[in-house]
C-alpha positions as CSV (number, residue, x, y, z in Angstrom):
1,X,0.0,0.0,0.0
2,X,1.7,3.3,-0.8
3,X,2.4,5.7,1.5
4,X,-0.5,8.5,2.4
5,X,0.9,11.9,1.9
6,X,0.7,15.8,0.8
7,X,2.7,14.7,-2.3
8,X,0.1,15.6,-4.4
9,X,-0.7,18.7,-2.7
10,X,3.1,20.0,-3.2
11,X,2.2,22.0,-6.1
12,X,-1.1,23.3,-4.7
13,X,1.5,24.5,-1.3
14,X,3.8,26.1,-3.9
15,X,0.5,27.9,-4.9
16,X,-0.3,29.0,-1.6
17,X,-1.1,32.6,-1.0
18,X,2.2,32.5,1.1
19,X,1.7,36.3,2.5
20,X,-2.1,35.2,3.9
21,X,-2.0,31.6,5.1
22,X,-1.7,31.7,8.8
23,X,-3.6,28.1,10.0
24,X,-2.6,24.5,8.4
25,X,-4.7,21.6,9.7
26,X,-4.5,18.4,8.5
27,X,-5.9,16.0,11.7
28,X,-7.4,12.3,11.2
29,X,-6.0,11.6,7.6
30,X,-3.3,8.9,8.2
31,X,-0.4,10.7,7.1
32,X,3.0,8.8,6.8
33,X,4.7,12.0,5.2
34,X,4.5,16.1,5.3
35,X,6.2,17.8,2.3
36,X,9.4,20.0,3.1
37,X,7.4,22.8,1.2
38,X,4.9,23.6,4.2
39,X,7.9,25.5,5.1
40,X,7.7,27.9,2.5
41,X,4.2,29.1,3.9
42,X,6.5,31.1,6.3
43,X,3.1,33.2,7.6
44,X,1.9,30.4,8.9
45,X,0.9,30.6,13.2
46,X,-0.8,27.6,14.0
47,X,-0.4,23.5,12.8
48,X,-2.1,21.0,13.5
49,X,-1.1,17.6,12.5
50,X,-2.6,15.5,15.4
51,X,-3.9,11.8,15.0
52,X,-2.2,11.2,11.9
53,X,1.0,8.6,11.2
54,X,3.7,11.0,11.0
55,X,7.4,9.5,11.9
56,X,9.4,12.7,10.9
57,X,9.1,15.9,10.4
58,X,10.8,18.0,7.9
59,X,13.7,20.1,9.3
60,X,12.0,23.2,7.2
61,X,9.6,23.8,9.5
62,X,11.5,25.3,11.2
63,X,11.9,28.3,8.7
64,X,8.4,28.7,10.0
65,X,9.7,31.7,12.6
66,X,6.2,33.5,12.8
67,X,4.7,29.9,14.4
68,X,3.2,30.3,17.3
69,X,1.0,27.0,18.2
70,X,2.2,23.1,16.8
71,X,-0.1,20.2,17.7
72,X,1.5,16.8,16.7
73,X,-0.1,15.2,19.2
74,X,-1.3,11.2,18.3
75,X,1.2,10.5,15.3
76,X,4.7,8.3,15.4
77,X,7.5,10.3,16.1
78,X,10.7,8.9,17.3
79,X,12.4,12.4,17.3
80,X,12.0,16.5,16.7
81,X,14.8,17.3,13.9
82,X,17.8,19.1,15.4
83,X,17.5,23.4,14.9
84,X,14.0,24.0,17.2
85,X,15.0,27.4,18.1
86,X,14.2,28.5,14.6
87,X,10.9,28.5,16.4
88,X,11.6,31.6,18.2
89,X,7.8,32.8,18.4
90,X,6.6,29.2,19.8
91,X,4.2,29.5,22.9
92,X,2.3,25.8,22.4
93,X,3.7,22.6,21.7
94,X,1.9,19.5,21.8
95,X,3.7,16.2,21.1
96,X,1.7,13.7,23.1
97,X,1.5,10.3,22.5
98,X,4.0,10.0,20.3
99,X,7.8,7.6,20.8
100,X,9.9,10.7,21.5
101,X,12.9,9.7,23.4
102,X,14.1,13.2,24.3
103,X,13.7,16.6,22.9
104,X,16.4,18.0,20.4
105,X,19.5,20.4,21.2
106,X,18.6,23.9,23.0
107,X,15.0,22.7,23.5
108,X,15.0,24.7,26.8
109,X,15.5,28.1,25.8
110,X,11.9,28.0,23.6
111,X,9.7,30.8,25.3
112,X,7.2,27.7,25.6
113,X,3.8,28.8,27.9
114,X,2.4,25.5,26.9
115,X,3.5,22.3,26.7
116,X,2.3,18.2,26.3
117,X,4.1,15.5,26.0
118,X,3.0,12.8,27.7
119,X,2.6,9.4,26.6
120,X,6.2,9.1,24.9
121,X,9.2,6.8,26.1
122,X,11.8,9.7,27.4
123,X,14.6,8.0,28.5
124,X,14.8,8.1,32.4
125,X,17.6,9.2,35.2
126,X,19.4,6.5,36.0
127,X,22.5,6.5,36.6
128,X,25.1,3.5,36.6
129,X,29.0,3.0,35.9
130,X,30.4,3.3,32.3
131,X,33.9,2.4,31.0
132,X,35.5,4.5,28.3
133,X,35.9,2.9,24.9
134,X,38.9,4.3,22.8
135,X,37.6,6.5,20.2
136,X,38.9,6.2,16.9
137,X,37.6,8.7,14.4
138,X,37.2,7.7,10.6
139,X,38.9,9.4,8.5
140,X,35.8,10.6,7.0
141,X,35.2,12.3,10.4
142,X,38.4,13.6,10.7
143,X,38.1,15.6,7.2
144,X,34.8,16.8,7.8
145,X,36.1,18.4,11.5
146,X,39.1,19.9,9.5
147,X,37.2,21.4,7.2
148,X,34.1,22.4,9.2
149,X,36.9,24.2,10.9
150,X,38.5,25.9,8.2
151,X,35.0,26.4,6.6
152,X,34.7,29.0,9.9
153,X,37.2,31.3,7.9
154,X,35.5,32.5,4.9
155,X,39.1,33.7,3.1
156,X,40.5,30.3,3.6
157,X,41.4,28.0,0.4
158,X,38.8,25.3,1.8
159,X,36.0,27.9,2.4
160,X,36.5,29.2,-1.0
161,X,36.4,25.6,-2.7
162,X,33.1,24.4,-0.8
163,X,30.5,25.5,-3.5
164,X,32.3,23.8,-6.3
165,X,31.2,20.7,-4.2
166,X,27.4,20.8,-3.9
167,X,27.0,17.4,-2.4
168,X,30.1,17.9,-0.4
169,X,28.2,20.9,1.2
170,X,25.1,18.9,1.7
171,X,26.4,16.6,3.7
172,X,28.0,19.3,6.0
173,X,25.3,21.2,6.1
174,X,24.3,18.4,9.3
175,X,27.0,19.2,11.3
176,X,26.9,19.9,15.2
177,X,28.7,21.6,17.4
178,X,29.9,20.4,20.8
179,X,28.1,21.7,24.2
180,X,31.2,21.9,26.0
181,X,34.2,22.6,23.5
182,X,32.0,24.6,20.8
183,X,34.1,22.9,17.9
184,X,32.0,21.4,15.1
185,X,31.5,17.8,13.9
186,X,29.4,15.6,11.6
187,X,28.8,12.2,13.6
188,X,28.0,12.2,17.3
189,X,30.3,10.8,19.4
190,X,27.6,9.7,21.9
191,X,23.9,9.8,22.6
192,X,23.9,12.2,25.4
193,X,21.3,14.2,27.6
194,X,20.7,16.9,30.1
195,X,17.8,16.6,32.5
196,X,15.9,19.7,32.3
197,X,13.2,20.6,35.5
198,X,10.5,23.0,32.8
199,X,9.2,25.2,36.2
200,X,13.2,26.1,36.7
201,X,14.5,26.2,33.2
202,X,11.6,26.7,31.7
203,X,9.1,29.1,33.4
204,X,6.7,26.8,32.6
205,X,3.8,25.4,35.3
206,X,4.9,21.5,35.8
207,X,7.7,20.9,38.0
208,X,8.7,17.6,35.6
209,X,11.9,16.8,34.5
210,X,12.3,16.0,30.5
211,X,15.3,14.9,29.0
212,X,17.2,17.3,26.0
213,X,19.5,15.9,23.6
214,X,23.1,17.3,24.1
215,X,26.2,17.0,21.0
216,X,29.4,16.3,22.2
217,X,32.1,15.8,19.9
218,X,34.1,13.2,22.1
219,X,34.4,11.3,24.8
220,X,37.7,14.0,26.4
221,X,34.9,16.7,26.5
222,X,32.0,14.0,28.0
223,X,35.2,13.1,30.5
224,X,35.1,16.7,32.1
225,X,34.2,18.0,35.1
226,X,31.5,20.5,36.1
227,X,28.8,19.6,33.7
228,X,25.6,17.7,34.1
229,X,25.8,15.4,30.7
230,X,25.0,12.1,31.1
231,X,25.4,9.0,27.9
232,X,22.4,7.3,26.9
233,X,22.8,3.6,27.4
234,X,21.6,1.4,24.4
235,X,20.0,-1.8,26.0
């Protein structure tokens, strides 16, 4: 059976009267995929997705800066795409009932007022002994940090070079950069979290604690003192 979604609709989102659209809802229809063009209606305020089949969301929806309410509530997400602060006018964010394991990077400095979430399988605080494993970068990690590095300097030979390599820039284009060192890499070290309390960190009216994905580039930065990182065991 082929997969329900707003393919066919691409064209008619293209269409769009982009400086007018401020409410998208789509609820109850199934959906396995949203097009990366509902991030072109960039007036848009409110979405609601809810109760559909949904296991990703495209990473530009976040161009969507004026959004101010997102229900996703009821679908089959495993994760929010890295870059949620391009939600910078968020107040309402429903994601219950979903298989969210954590929330991306930076997640706690949303100006949320209101948030849902439950019914998803966070990963919980508990804490246990771990041995370090000897990292060994590829080499395809190692030349991606060296030139995510020298990328930083826009006279350099490297920067220069970059757009004669289109896919080259495409796969760079999903690098991270470490919490603790502030370096940039393309493959994370280790699944890591911090444990965020949403009435401290959050200004928000439940006292509960969610967990919030944190990129660290190795294990000598996860090996410092003085932060509150934890790895993600994979059982």
């Amino acid at each position: 059976m082929p997969k329900r979604t707003l393919g066919d609709a691409q064209r008619d989102i293209r269409r769009c009267p982009k400086g007018h659209l401020e409410i998208f809802s789509v609820t109850h229809n199934q959906l396995e995929e949203i097009p990366a063009e509902l991030g072109l209606l960039t007036k848009l305020t409110e979405i609601n997705l809810a109760n559909n089949k949904l296991t990703q969301i495209p990473q530009q929806l976040y161009d969507l800066i004026q959004l101010r309410k997102l229900c996703l509530a009821r679908n089959s997400l495993k994760d929010l795409p890295e870059g949620i602060l391009g939600w910078e006018n968020l107040k309402t964010l429903d994601v219950a009932g979903n298989h969210l394991s954590m929330f991306p990077a930076d997640f706690q400095f949303l100006a949320l007022e209101e948030l849902f979430f439950e019914g998803n399988n966070f990963v919980q605080f508990e804490l246990f002994e771990s041995f370090r494993v000897q990292e060994v970068f590829s080499l395809k990690e190692l030349a991606a940090r060296l030139i995510l590095k020298e990328g930083m300097n826009k006279l350099s030979v490297l920067s220069r070079a970059l757009p004669l390599y289109p896919d080259l820039q495409t796969m760079l284009s999903r690098w991270g950069r470490c919490a603790l060192c502030f370096q940039r890499f393309l493959t994370t070290w280790l699944e890591c979290v911090q444990f965020i309390n949403l009435r401290k960190d959050m200004s928000l009216k439940s006292s509960q604690i969610v967990p919030v994905r944190v990129l660290l580039c190795s294990y000598s930065c996860f090996s410092k003192s003085g932060h509150s990182y934890y790895g993600v065991a994979k059982v």
